[in-house]
ZAMIPA-240772 format. One record per residue: residue in three letters; x negated, y negated, z of N, C-alpha, C, O, CB in turn. Coordinates in steps of 0.1 Angstrom, whole numbers, padded with zeros to 4 digits, always signed. Each point is the difference from the previous one (the first is absolute). Glycine has a CB too. Layout:
// residues N
ALAXYZXYZXYZXYZXYZ;...
//
This chain:
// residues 89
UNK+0336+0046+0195-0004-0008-0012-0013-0007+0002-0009+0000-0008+0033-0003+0002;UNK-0025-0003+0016-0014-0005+0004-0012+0011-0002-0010+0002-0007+0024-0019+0026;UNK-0011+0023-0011-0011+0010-0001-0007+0005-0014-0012+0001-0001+0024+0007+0022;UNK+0000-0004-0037-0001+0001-0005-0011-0012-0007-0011+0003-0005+0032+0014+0012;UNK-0016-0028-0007-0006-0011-0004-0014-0003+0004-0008-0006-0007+0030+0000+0007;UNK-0024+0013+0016-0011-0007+0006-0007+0015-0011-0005-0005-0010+0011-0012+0043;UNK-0008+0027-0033-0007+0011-0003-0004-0007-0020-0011-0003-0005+0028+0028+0029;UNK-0006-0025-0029-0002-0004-0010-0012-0013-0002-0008+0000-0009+0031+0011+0009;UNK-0023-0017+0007-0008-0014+0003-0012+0007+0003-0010-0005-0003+0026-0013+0012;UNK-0017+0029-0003-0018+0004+0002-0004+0006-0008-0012+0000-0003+0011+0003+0022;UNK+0011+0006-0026-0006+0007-0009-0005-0007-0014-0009+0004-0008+0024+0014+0020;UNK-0007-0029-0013-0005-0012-0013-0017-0006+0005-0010-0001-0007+0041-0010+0003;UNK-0027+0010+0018-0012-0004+0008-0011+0007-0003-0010-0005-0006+0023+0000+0023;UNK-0012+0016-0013-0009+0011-0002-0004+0007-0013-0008+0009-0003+0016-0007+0024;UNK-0002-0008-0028-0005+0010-0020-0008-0018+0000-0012+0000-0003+0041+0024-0017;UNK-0023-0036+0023-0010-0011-0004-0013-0002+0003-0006-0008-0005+0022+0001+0005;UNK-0021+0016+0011-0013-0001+0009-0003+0010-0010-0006-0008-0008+0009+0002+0037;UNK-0005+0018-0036-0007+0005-0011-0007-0004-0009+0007-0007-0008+0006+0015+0013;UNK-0022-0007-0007-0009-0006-0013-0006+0012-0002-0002+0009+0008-0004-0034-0004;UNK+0003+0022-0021-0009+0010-0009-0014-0011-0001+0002-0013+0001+0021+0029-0017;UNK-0036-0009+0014-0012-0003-0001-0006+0005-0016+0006+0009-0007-0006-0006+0036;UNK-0009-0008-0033-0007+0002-0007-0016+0003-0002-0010-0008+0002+0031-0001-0004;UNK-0021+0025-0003-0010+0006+0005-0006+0002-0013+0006+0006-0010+0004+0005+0033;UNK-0029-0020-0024-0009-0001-0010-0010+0007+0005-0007-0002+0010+0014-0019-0018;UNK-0010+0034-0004-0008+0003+0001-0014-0004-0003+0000-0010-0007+0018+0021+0008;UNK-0034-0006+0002-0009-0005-0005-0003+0002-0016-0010-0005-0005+0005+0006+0028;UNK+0018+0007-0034-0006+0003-0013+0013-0008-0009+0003+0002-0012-0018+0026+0017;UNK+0025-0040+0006+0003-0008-0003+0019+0001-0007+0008-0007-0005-0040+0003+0004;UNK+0031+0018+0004+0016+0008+0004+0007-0010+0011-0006-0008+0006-0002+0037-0007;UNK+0023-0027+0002+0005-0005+0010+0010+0005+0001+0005+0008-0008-0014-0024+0008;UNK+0017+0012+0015+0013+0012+0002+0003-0007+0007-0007-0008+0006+0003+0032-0008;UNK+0018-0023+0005+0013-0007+0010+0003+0012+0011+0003+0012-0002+0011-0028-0018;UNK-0015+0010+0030+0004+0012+0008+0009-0012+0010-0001-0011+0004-0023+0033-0006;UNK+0035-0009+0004+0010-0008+0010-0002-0005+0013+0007-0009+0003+0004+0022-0014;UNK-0017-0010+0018-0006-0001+0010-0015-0002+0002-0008+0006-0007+0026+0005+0010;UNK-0022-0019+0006-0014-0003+0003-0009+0016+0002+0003+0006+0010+0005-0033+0003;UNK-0018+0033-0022-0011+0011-0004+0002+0003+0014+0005-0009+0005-0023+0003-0026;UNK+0015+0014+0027-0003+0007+0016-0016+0006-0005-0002+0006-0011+0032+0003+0022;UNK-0042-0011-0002-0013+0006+0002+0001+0011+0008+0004-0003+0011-0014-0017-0014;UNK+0008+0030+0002-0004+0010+0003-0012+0001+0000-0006+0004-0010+0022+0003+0005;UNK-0024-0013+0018-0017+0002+0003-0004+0013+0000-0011+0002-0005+0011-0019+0019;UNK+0008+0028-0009-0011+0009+0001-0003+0006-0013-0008+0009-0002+0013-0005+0025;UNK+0003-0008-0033-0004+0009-0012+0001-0011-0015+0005+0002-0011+0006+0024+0025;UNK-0017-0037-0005-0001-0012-0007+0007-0003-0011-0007-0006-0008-0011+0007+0017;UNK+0033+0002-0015+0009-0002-0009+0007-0011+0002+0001-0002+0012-0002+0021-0015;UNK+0008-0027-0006+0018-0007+0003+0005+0010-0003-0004+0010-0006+0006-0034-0002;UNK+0013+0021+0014+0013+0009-0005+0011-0010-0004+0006-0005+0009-0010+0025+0007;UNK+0007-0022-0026+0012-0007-0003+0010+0007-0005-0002+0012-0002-0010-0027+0000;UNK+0021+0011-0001+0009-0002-0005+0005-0008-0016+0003-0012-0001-0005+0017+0025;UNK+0003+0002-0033+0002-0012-0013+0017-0004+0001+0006+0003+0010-0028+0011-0031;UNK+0026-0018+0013+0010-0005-0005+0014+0006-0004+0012-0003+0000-0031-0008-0005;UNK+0011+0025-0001+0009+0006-0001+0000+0015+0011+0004+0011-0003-0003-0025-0021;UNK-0006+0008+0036+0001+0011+0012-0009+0010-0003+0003+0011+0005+0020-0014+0001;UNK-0034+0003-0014-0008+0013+0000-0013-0003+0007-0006-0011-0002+0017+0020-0019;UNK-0014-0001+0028-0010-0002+0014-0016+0002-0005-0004+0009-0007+0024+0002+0026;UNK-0028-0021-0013-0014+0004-0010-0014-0003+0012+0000-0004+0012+0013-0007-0041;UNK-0020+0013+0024-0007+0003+0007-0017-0001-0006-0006+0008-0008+0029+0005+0019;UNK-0028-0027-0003-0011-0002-0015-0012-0006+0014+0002-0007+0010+0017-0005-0041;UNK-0034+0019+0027-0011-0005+0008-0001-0016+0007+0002-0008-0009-0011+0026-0005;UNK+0007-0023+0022-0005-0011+0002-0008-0006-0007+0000-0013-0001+0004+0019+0016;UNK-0013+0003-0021-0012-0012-0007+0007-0002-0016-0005-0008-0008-0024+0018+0022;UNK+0041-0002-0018+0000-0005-0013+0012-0013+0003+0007-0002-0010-0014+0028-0006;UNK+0010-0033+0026+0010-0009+0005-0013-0011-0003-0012+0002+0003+0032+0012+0017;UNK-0013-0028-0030-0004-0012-0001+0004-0006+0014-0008-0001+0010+0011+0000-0036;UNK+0010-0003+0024+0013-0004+0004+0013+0000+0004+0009+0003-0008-0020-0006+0002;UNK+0014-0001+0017+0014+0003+0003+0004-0011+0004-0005-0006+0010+0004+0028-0004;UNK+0012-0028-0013+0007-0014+0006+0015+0001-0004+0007+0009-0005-0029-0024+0002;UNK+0026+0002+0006+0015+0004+0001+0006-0001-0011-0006-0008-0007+0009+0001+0027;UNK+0011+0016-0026+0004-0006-0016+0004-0008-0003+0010-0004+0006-0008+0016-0011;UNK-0009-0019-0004+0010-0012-0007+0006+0004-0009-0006+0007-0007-0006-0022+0010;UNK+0027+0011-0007+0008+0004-0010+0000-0010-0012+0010+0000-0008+0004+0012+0024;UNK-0027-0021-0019+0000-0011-0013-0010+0010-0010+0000-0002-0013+0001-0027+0027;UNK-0006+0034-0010-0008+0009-0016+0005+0015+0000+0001+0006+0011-0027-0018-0010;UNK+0030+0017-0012+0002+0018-0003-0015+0003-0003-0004-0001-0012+0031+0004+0000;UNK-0035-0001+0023-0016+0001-0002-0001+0019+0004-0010+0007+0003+0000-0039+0006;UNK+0022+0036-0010-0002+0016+0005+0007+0009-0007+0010+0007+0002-0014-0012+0018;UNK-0007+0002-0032+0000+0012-0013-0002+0014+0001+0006+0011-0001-0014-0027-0010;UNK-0004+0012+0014-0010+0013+0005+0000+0011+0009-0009+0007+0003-0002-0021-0008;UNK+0026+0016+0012+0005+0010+0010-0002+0013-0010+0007+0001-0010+0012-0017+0026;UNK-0030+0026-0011+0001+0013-0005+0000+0009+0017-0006+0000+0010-0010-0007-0038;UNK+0030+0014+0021+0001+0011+0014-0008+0009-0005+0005+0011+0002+0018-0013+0008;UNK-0034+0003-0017-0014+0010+0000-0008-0005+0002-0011+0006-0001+0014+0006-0010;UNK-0004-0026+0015-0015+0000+0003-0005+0005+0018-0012+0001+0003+0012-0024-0025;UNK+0009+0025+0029-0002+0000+0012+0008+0011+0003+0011+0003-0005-0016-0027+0008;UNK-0002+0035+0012+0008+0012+0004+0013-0007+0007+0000-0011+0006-0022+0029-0002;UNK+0028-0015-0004+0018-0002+0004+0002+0011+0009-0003+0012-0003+0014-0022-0019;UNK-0007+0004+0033+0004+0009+0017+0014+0007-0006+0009+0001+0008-0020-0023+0017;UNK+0012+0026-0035+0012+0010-0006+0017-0007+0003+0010+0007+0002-0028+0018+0005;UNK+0016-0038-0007+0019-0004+0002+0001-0003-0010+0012-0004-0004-0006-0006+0024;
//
């Protein structure tokens, strides 16, 4: 029973250490992505992740901003899964 308890306790642990980010572009778009953007230098892109798990993949120079989400404004209207190639998930 302990064991059960202790595993349970990390795994609450561990989904709380997750945060989603919010990713502004420079034409003033924005997007939630679950996880903090990953850089890929050599082919100078982010890769995120949106919200609803579809995987994207957008240049560096069209990136404003990336900071952490705040959940006090619904400021993310403007999610178009066409504006950006999608890594096919």
């Amino acid at each position: 029973m302990k064991k059960l308890i202790t595993i349970g306790f990390a795994a609450v642990l561990f989904v709380g250490c997750k945060s989603s980010y919010d990713v502004t572009l420079n034409n003033g778009s924005q997007y939630t992505s679950v996880s903090k953007p990953k850089l890929d230098p050599d082919r100078g892109v982010y890769i995120f992740k949106n919200m609803s798990g579809k995987s994207y993949t957008v240049p560096e120079t069209r990136v404003r901003t990336i900071e952490p989400h705040t959940k006090r404004d619904p400021k993310f209207r403007n999610q178009s899964d066409s504006e950006f190639k999608s890594s096919g998930r």
